[in-house]
C-alpha positions as CSV (number, residue, x, y, z in Angstrom):
1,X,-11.1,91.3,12.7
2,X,-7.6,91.6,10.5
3,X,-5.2,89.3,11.0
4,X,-1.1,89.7,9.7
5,X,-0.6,86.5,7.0
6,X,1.7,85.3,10.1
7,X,-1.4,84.9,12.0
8,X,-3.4,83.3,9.2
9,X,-0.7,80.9,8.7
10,X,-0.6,80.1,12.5
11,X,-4.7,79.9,12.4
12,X,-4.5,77.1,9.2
13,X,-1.6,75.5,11.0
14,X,-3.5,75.5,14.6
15,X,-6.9,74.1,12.3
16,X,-4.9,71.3,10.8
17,X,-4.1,70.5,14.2
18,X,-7.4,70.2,15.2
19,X,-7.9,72.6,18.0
20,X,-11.1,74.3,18.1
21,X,-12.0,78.2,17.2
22,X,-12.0,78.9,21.0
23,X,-8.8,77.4,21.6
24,X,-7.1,79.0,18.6
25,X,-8.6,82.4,20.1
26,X,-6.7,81.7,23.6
27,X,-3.6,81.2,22.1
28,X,-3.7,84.0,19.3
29,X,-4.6,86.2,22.5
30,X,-7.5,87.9,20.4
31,X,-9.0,90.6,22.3
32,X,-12.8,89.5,21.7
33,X,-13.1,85.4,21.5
34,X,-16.6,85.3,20.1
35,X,-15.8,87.8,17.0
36,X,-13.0,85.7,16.0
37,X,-14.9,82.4,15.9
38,X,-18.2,84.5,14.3
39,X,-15.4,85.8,11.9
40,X,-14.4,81.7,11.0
41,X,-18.1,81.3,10.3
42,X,-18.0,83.9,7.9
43,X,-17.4,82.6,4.1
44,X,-14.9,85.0,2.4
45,X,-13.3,86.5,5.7
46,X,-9.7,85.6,5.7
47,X,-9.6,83.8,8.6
48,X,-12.1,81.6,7.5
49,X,-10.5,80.6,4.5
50,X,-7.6,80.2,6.8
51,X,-9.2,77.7,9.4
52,X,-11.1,75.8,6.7
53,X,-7.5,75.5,4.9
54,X,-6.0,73.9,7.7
55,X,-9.3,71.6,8.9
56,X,-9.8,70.2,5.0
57,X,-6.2,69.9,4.3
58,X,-6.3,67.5,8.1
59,X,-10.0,65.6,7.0
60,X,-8.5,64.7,3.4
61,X,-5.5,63.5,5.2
62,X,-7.6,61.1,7.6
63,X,-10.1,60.1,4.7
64,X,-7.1,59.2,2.8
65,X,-5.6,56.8,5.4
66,X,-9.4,55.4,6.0
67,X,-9.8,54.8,2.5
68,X,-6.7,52.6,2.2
69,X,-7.4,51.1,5.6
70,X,-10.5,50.5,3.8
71,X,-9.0,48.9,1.0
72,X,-6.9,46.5,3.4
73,X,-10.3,45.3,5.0
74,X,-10.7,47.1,7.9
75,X,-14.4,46.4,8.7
76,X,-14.7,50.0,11.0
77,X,-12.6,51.7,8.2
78,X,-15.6,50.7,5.4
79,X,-18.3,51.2,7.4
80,X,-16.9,54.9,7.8
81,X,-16.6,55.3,4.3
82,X,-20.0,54.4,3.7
83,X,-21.1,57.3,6.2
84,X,-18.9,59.2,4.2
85,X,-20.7,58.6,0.6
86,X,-24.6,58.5,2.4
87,X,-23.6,62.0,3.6
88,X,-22.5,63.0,0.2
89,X,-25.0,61.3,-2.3
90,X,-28.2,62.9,0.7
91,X,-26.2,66.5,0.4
92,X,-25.7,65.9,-3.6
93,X,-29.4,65.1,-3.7
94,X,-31.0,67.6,-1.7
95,X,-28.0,70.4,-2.0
């Protein structure tokens, strides 16, 4: 599915936003809803790189503000974080 860089911007932006694939289908008024979200599972296809660009730039931004919530003492914000480094020390060791 080919997208203008208009649209690719408007599929990061909508990602960063948090709406799902479906949702970003409806509003992009894409002709066939279940290519475009295959197409976002699709490493290398530009709107995957697109969505992903969007949905990693909003997660960093929300990890950020956990980690410094952390850092003040929030109890909830730590025990997030600590999800956070299981997931990524179990992925590091069996990647």
């Amino acid at each position: 599915m080919y997208f203008n860089a208009e649209q690719l911007k408007e599929i990061e932006e909508m990602a960063y936003q948090l709406f799902t694939p479906f949702e970003i289908a409806l509003a992009l008024e894409t002709e066939d809803q279940d290519e475009f979200i295959d197409d976002i599972g699709i490493p290398g296809t530009d709107v995957h790189r697109a969505f992903y660009k969007g949905y990693l730039r909003q997660l960093g931004e929300l990890r950020a503000d956990t980690i410094k919530a952390a850092k003040n003492g929030s109890n909830p914000a730590q025990i997030e974080l600590i999800k956070c480094i299981n997931n990524i020390q179990r992925e590091v060791r069996h990647g």
